[in-house]
C-alpha positions in Angstrom: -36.8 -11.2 -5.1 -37.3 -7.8 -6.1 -33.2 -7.7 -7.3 -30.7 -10.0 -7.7 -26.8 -9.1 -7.2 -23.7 -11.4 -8.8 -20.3 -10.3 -7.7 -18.4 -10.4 -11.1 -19.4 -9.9 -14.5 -18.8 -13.8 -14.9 -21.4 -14.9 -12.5 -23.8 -12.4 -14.0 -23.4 -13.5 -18.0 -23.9 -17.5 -16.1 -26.6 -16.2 -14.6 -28.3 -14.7 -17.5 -27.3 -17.8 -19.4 -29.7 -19.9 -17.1 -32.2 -17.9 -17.0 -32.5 -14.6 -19.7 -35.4 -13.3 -17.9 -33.5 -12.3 -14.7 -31.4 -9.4 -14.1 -28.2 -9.5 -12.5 -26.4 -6.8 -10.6 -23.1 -6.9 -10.4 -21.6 -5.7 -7.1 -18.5 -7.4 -6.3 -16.9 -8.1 -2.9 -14.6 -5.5 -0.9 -12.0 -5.9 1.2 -11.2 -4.1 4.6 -8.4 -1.6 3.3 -7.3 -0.7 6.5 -6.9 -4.1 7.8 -5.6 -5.1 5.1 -2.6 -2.8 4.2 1.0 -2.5 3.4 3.3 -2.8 6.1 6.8 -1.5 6.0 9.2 -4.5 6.9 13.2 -5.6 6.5 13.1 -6.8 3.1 12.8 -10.8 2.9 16.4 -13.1 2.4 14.3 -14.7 -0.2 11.6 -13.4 -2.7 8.6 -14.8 -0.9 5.5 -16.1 -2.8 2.2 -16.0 -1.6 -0.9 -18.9 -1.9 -3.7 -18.7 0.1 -6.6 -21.3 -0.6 -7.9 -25.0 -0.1 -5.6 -27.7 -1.4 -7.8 -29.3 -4.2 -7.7 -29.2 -8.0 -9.7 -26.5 -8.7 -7.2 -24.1 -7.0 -4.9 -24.6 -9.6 -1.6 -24.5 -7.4 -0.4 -27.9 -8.6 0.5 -25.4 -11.9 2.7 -23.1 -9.7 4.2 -26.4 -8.9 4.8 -27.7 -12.4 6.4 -24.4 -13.4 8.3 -24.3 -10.2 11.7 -25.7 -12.1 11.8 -23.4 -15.0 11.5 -20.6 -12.6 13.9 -21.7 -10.5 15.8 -21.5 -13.5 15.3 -18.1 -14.5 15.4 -16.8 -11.1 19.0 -15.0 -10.3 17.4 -14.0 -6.9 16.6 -16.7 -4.2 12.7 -17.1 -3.2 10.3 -19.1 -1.8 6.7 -20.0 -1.8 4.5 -19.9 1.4 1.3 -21.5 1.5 -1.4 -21.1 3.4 -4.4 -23.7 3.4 -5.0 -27.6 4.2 -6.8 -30.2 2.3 -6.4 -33.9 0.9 -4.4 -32.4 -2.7 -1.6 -32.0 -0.7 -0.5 -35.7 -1.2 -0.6 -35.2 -5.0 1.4 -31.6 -4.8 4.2 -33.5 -2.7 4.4 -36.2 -5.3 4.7 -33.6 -8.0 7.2 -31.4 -5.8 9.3 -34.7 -5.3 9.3 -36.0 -9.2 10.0 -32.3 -10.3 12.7 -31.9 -7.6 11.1 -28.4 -6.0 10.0 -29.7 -2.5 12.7 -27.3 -1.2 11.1 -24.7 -2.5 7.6 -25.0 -0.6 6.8 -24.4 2.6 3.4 -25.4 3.8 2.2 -23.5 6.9 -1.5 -25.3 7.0 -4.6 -23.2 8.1 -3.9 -19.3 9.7 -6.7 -17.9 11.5 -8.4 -15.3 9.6 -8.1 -12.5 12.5 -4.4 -13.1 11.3 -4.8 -13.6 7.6 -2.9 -10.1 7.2 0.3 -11.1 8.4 0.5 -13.6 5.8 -0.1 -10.7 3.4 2.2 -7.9 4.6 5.5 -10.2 4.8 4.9 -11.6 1.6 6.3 -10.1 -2.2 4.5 -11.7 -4.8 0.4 -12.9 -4.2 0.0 -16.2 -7.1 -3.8 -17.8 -7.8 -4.3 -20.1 -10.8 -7.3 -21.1 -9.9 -9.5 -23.1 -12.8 -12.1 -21.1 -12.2 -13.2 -17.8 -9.9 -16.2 -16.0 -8.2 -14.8 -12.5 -7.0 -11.5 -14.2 -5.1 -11.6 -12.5 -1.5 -7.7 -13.3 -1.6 -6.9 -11.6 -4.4 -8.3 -8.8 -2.7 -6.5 -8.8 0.1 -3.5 -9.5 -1.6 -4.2 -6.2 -3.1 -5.0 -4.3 -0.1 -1.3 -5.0 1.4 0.6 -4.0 -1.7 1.3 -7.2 -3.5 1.8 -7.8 -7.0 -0.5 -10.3 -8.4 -0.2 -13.3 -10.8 -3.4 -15.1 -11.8 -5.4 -17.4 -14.2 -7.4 -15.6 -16.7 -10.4 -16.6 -15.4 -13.7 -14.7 -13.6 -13.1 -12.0 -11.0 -9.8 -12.4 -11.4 -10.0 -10.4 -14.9 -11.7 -8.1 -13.2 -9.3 -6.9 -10.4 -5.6 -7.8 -11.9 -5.3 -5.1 -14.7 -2.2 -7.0 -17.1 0.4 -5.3 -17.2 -0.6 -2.7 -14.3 -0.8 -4.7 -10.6 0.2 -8.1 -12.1 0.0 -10.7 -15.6 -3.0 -12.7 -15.9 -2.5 -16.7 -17.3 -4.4 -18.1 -19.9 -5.6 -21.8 -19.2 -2.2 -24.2 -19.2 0.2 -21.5 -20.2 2.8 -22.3 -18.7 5.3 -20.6 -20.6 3.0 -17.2 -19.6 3.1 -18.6 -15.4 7.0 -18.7 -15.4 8.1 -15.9 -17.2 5.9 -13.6 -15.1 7.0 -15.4 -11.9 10.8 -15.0 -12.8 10.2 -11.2 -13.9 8.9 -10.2 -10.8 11.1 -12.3 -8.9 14.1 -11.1 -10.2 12.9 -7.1 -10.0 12.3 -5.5 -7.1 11.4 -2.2 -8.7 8.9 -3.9 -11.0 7.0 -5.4 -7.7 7.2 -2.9 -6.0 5.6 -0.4 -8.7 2.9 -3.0 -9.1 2.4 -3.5 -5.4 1.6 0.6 -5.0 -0.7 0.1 -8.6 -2.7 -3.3 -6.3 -3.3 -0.8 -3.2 -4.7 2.2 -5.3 -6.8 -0.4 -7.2 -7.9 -2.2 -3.7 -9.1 0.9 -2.6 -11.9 1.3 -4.8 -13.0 -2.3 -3.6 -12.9 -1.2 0.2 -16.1 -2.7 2.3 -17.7 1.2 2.9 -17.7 1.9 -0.9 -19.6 -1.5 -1.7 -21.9 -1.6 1.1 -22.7 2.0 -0.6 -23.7 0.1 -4.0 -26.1 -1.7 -1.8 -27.4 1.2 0.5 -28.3 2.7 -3.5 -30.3 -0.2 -4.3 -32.0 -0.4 -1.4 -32.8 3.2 -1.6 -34.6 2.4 -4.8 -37.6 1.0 -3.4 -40.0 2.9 -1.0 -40.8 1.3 2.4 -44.1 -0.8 0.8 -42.4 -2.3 -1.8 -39.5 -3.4 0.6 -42.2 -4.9 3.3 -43.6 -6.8 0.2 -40.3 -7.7 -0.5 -40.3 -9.0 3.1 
């Protein structure tokens, strides 16, 4: 390979890490901005939280789970979480929902076809991803794109597109104290998600498909027409 692309600074210090006599570029994934966009909508009777992934350990959701009482809590607004996905952890997150006495507070709505991913997006409030560990999350993304605030683990990509502070809170590994406080702030204030929703779309918009498929049109661009037929 003439070039070699990573789409996070994480991947390319792993990379390099395997092998110090390769370059990495780092180009990270986009997101379809106007697919993916705010819509204007009745607000919800309840806060409503956001998961979107595959129901196994790495994804990290049995956290949002364990924190689920103290923000219920701390909450003096009534929410919800919504999640999107399927998979076998699902027997282990009811057990936990059940011990911890949150079931009521889940609502799993199994796999949504992705030509209808958006919708999921737009009549949400608050996106959440504590993932262990994290490429460039598309989710996150497209979170993003549609205006949502966005709480996730400190960990790859994610570092990279949730500014602290800005469009969301970033979670160290097992702080939980960190997970509830930020999910009961923006619960509890409309203003706050709704400053950090506009903050997500502005930042989303650098990320959109036609500016990183311009990254790639540059590299290409790089290399005259024999070295890219040697390539071949």
């Amino acid at each position: 390979a003439a070039w070699r692309t990573v789409c996070s600074r994480e991947l390319k210090r792993l990379g390099e890490q395997a092998d110090p006599t390769v370059e990495f570029k780092v180009i990270p994934n986009g997101v379809e901005t106007r697919r993916f966009r705010p819509l204007d909508r009745p607000a919800n009777p309840r806060v409503k939280l956001l998961f979107i992934g595959r129901l196994i350990p790495r994804k990290g959701f049995q956290r949002v789970v364990q924190a689920l009482p103290r923000v219920k809590a701390l909450a003096h607004t009534p929410f919800e979480v919504e999640v999107v996905g399927t998979g076998a952890f699902r027997l282990e997150l009811d057990e936990i929902a059940t011990e911890t006495g949150v079931s009521d507070l889940i609502h799993y709505v199994g796999t949504v076809p992705y030509d209808d991913l958006e919708k999921a997006y737009q009549y949400a409030d608050i996106f959440v991803l504590t993932s262990l560990s994290e490429g460039m999350p598309s989710v996150i993304l497209e979170a993003m794109g549609c205006g949502l605030p966005i709480v996730a683990s400190a960990v790859g990509g994610n570092n990279e597109l949730v500014q602290e502070g800005e469009n969301g809170f970033l979670v160290d590994e097992n702080d939980e104290n960190k997970l509830v406080e930020a999910l009961a702030r923006l619960i509890n204030d409309d203003k706050l998600r709704q400053k950090m929703g506009a903050r997500s779309r502005d930042l989303a918009l650098k990320f959109d498909w036609r500016e990183i498929m311009e990254k790639y049109n540059k590299m290409y661009k790089q290399f005259d027409d024999g070295e890219i037929n040697k390539i071949r």
